[in-house]
N, C-alpha and C positions, 0 to 999 in steps of 0.2 A: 218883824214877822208878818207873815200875809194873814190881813184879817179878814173871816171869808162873811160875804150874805147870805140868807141864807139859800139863794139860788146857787150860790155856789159849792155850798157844800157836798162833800163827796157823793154821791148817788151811782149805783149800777147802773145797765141800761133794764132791770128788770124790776127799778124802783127802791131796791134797799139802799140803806141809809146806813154809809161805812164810817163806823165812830171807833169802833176798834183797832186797834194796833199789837201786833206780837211782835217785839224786837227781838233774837238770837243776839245776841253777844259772843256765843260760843260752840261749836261741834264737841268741843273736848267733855268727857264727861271721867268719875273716876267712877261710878260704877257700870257693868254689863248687863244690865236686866234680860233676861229671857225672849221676851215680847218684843225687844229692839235693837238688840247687838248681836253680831255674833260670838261675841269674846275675841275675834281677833283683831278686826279693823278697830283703827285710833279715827283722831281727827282725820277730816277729808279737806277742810276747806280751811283759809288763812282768817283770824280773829280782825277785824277792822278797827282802826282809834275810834275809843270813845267818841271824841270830838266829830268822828264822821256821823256815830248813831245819832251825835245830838244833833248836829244839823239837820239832817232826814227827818226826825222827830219833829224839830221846830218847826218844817218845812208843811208835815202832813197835822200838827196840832192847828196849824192856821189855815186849814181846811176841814175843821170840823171834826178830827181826833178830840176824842174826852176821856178815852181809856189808854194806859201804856202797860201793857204786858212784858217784864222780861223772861226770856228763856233759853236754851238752852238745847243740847248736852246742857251742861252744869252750870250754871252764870254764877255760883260763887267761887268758884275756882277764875275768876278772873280777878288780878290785883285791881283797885282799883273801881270797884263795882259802886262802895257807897257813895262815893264824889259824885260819880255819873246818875246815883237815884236824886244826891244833891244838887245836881243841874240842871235836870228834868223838872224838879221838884218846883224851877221859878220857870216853868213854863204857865200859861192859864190858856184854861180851854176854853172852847165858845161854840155857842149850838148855831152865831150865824146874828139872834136879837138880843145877846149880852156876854158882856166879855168879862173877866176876870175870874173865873172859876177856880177850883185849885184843880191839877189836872190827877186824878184818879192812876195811881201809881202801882202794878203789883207786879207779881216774880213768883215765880213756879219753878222749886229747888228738891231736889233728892233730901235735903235736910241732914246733909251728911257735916256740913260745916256752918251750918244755920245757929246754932247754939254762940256760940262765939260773936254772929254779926246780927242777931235780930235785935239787938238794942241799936246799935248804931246805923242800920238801915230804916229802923223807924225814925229816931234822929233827924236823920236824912232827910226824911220825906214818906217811905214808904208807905202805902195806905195797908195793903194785906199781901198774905201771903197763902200760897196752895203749896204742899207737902205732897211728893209720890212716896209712899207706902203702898205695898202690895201684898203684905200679911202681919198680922199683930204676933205672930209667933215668930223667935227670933230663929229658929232654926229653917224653917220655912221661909223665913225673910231671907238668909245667907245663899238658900238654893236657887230662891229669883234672882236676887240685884249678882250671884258669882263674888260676893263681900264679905267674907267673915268679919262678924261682931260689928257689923255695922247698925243692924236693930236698936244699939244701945243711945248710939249717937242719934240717929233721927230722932228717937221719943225725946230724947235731953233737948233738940232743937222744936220739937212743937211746944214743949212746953215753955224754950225760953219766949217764940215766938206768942204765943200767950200771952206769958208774963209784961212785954211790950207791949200789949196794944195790936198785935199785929189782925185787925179784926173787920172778917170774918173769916177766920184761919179754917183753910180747907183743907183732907187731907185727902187725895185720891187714889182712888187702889182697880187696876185695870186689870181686870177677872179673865181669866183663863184658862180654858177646861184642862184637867191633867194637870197644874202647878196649883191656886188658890179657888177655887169657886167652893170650897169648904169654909172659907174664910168669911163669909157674910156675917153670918151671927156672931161671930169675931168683934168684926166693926160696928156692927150695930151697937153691942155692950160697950165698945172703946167710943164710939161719939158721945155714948152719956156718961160716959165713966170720965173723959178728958175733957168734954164740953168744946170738941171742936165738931164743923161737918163735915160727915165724909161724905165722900162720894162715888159711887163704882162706875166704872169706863166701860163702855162693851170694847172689846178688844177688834183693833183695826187691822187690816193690811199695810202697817207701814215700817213693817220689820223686817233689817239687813236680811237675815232667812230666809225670806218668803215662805213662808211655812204655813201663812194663816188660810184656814180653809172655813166655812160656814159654821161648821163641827165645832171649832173651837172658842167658838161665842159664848158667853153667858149671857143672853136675852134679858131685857127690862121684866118679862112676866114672870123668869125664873128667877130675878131677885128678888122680886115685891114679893112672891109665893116663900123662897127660904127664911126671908128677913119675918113671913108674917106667921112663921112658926115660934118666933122668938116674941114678938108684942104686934099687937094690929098698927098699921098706921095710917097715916091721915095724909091727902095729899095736901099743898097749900099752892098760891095761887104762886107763879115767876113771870119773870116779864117778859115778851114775846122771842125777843134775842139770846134769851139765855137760852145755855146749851144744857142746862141739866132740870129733868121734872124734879121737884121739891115735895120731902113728906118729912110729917113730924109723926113721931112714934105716939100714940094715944093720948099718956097723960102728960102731953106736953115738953116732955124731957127729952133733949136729943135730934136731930134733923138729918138726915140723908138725901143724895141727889143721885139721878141718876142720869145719867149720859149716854145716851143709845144709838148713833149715828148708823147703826147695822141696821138694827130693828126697826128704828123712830127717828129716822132724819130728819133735819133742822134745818136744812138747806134753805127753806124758802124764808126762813126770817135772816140770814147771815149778814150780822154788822160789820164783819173780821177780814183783815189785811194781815200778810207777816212778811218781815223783811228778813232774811237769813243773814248769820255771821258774816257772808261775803258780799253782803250790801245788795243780791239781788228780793225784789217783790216777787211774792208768792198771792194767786190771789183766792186761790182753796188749799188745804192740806192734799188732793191730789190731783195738784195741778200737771202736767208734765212737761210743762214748761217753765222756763224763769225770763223776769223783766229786769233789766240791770241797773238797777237804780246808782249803782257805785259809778258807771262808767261815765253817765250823766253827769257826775259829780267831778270826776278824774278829768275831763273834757273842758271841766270848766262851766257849766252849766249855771246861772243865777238864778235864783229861789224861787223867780216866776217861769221859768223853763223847767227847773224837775218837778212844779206845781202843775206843767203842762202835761209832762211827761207822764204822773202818776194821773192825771184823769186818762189820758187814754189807754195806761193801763186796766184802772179800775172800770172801762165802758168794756172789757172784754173779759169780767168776771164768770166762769162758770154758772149757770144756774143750780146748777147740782152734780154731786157725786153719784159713783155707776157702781158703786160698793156689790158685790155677787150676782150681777147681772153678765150676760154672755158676753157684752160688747166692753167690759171691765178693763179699762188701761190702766196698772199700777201706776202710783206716783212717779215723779222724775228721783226723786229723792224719799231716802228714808225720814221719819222722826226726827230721828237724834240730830240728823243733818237741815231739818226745816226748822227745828222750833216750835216747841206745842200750843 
């Protein structure tokens, strides 16, 4: 594995410092949420071997990767997931002045089949896990994700995931004017009732529909205002790169984040790379372009060649997203098809 200095480690040309990683593993998803399907379209793009993510993986961990995210469409709908957290899991990360870390492992699942594999992807390796829920009411839940009686199974999988260790189990729920923004004091009761955190998404443009307009946001102000009808809260301190502001509810019980890329972009601190299902680099969620990291590889490419490849990707990172700005180019790709 290339062991990087710390001059070499990944850097933008606007100084950020790319430790992050989102791997897709998959387009496929079984359910159709509102926010990013249309209920018709399936998968778009082909699933790549394992063994390809892991190489790519190895390749950008020995450049200063220290986080591996996987995602999705669905990453437990693929046979074969826990082996792959299990070979990731003897990778070790390094900031560059010490090596052998364990490398920081997590997976962001609908939780529709979570129940059944959170023991054995802690097992594995896993470190944590993040849960999309989008309403604690089960019938409200059905009308989002187009899934009957699926509410049942996700709560059964935060809890298994719980029960494992699976920690700091997060569970995110992306507000929606017109489906859930009544849901707030919902989750807020369910973070302390479960003792997981939630967290609410302001709602992006990066839905098959294209349907999302400015309107359709739930703003940072307008949750911290419903939530603070329910208990006052506190905010707490996060670390620059983190994508969500952090509050704990008064007396200490309970914690919510909140994620505002509409309202409160983050762009200027962004740690984060994603490589999609079909092996190519993405280097913002709406990029409208793709880097082909897989043909690099198909080519025949050695570890020090797609180690070249991916710096002159990542020297031509966005500085920022044009989110309801006039000059606003949608992504090249939807969500389901990038990888959250």
């Amino acid at each position: 594995m290339i062991r990087p200095s710390t001059t070499l480690l990944l850097h933008d040309k606007f100084g950020r410092r790319i430790s992050d990683l989102r791997i897709s593993i998959t387009d496929r998803c079984n359910y159709k949420c509102v926010y990013c399907r249309t209920g018709n379209e399936g998968a778009l793009y082909g699933d790549l071997a394992f063994t390809d993510y892991l190489r790519m993986a190895r390749v950008l961990v020995g450049m200063g990767i220290t986080k591996v995210r996987l995602t999705g469409g669905e990453p437990l709908l693929r046979k074969g997931v826990v082996e792959f957290v299990r070979e990731l899991s003897q990778l070790r990360a390094s900031d560059g002045s010490k090596d052998g870390d364990p490398l920081d492992i997590a997976l962001t699942t609908n939780g529709h089949l979570l129940a059944e594999l959170a023991q054995p992807l802690k097992g594995a390796g896993l470190t944590r896990v993040t849960v999309s829920m989008d309403a604690v009411d089960p019938d409200r839940f059905a009308r989002i994700t187009r899934v009957p009686g699926g509410y049942d199974r996700v709560l059964a999988g935060i809890r298994a995931a719980r029960r494992a260790g699976l920690w700091p189990l997060k569970v995110n729920c992306v507000l929606m004017r017109g489906f859930n923004e009544d849901q707030v004091i919902p989750f807020g009761m369910f973070a302390r009732e479960e003792g997981v955190v939630v967290r609410f998404i302001e709602f992006m443009p990066l839905e098959e529909d294209r349907v999302w307009s400015p309107e359709t946001v739930v703003r940072l102000e307008e949750i911290l205002a419903r939530m603070a009808e329910y208990r006052p809260l506190v905010e707490i301190p996060h670390a620059r790169s983190e994508t969500a502001r952090r509050y704990r509810f008064d007396d200490g019980i309970g914690e919510i984040g909140i994620i505002a890329p509409v309202s409160h972009p983050f762009c200027g601190h962004c740690s984060r790379i994603r490589i999609t299902c079909d092996g190519k680099i993405r280097t913002c969620l709406f990029s409208v372009w793709d880097h082909d990291l897989y043909a690099e590889m198909r080519r025949g490419a050695s570890d020090e060649e797609m180690a070249e490849f991916i710096r002159g990707v990542v020297a031509k990172k966005e500085e920022r997203h044009h989110i309801g700005e006039p000059d606003f180019v949608p992504a090249s790709r939807t969500m389901v098809h990038i990888g959250g």
